[in-house]
Every structure is written in C-alpha cells, then in structure tokens.
N, C-alpha and C positions, 0 to 999 in steps of 0.2 A: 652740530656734532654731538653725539650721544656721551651724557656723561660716563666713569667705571660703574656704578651702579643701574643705567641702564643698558650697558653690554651683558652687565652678567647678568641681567635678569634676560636678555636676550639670547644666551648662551644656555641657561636652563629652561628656556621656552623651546629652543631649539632642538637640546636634551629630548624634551617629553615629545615634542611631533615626531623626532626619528624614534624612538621608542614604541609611538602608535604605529607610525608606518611600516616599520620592521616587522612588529604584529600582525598587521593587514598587509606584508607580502607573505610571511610566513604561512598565514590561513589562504591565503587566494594563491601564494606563487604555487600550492599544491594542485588548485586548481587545474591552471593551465597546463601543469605537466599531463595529468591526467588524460585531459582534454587531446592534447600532444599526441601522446601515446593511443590514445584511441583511432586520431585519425591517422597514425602512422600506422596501426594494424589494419585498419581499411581501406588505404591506399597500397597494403598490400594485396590486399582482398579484390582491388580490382575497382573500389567505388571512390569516386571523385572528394565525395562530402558526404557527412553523415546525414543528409536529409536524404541522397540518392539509397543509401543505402535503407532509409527506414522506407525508400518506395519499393524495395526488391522483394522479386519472390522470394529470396532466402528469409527475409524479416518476416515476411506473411506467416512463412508457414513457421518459424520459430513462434511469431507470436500465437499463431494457433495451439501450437502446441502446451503453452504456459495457460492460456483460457482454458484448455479441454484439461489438464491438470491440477485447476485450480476453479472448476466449475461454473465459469465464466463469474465467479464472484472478487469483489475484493478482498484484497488478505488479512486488508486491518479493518476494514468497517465491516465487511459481509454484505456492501451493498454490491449493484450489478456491475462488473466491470467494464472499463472502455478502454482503456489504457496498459501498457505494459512498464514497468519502472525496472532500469537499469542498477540491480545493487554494483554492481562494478561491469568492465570495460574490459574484460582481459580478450582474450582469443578465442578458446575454448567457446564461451558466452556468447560472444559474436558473430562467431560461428557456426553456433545453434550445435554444436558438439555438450555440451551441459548447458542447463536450465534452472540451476539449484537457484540464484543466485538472481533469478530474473521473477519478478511479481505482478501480479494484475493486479490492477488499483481503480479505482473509479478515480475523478478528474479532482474532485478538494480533497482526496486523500494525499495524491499524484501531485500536486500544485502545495501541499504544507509541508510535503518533503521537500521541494524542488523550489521551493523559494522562500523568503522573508517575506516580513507582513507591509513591506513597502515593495512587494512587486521584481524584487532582485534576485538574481541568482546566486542560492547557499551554497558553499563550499564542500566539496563533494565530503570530505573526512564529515560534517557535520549530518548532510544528507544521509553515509551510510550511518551513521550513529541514532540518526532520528527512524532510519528503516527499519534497525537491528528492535529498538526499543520496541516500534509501533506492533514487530512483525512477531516479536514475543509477548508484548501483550494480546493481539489476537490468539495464538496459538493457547496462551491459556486461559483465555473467552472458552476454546474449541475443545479445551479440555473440562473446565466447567461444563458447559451445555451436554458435554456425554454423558459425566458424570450424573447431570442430572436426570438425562433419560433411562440410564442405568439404575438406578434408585427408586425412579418412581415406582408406585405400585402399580400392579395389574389390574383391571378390571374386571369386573366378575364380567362373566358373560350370562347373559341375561337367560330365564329359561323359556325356552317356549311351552304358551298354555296349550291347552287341551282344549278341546270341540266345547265341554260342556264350561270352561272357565270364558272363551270366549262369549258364547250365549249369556251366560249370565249378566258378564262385565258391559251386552249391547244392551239387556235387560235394565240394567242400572240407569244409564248414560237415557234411555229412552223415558224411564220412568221421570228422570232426575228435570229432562226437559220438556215434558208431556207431552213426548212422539207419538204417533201411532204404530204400532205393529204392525 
C-alpha cells in the first residue's frame, strides 16, 4: 500500500496528465467538431462521405475554378499545382458558391499545412493559422516581384544599321578572320 507521500505525488502526477489531456482535447475536440459540421453540411448536400463528395462534379468544377484563378500555380511556393486546400468548411465553400477561402497548393506545400512532422493530422485552428501566415507571405513575395518589375529600367532599343554600317561591320569580321570576299 502506497505511503501519504506517494499518493500525493500521485495526485499531482495525476494533476499534470489531466491538465495535458484537457489541452489536447481542447486543441483536437475543435477538430472533430469541425470535421462534424462539415459532414453534417454534406449530408445535407446529398454526399454520403467527404471522399464521395471530393469524387463529384460539383468538386471538379469548383476545383477548376480555384486552378483557373490562381493560374494552376501554388499560392505559397508558386510551384505547379495539384491540389486544392480547404481554409474552412462552411457551406457557401462547399458549395462552390465562394472560392475566397479555397487555395491551390502543390502536395509538400498541401502536406505542411495538413500535418505534423510525424505524419499526423494538425488541428484544423493550427492549419488555418499556418494557411493565413504561408498565404500572406506569398502575397508579399507577389508584391515584391511587381514591384521589382515596375522599377526596373527599360532597355534601350537597339538601333538598326544602315546598308553601309552593315558592309563595313562584314568588312571587319572578314578581314579579322582572313575570309574571302
């Protein structure tokens, strides 16, 4: 039997696990609601599971719509994209009624939002907070790179020679490598 000094160290051992676990329901229980709500809006929508729904026309052409939008590139790296990233779940979204909120992504861009570096699924508050950061630093990548083009100089344009400046210049280039005429 456990002496009073190994209860109470048992009693604030017990403390701190409920305190982690409160934590990690608090970060995940948001999850699931999410998750919840999503399939509650597409079981309204008529689709079983969200895999049926990502096989529908309606997804197709949403997601075409988000590629032709967004120049089939990614939002946060500018490479090619493949992929469509959900910042939220509402209705609207879902039902391809608004698009603000929906992003192409190539697949390690798509997979550093949507998971941890052990392979897990990140909690969706974290996910949109990692979107919101990634999808404002491109946008000011996108404001740089105008910027730069806007600044650069022009190029002179070049002048074209004259009949007797070309003869001359075949003149040289002939001399220079002992052509013949």
């Amino acid at each position: 039997m456990p002496n009073r000094r190994q209860r109470r160290q048992g009693r604030k051992q017990g403390k701190k696990f409920k305190a982690k676990e409160r934590d990690y329901k608090q970060r995940t229980g948001h999850l699931y609601g999410i998750y919840q709500e999503r399939n509650r809006l597409l079981a309204d929508m008529g689709f079983a599971t969200y895999a049926e729904y990502l096989q529908s026309d309606l997804w197709r052409a949403i997601r075409r719509r988000v590629f032709r939008r967004d120049r089939g590139r990614c939002r946060f790296c500018d490479q090619l994209a493949s992929q469509v990233h959900h910042g939220t779940y509402d209705g609207p979204h879902l039902r391809g009624e608004r698009i603000t909120k929906l992003y192409s992504c190539c697949r390690p861009c798509h997979e550093a939002m949507e998971l941890d570096g052990k392979g897990q699924k990140i909690p969706p508050r974290e996910v949109m907070r990692k979107t919101r950061k990634k999808a404002k630093a491109a946008r000011a990548q996108e404001r740089r790179r105008e910027t730069a083009w806007a600044s650069a100089p022009l190029l002179e344009t070049p002048q074209i020679a004259t009949d007797e400046e070309l003869r001359a210049a075949g003149e040289a280039v002939r001399a220079l490598f002992a052509l013949p005429a």
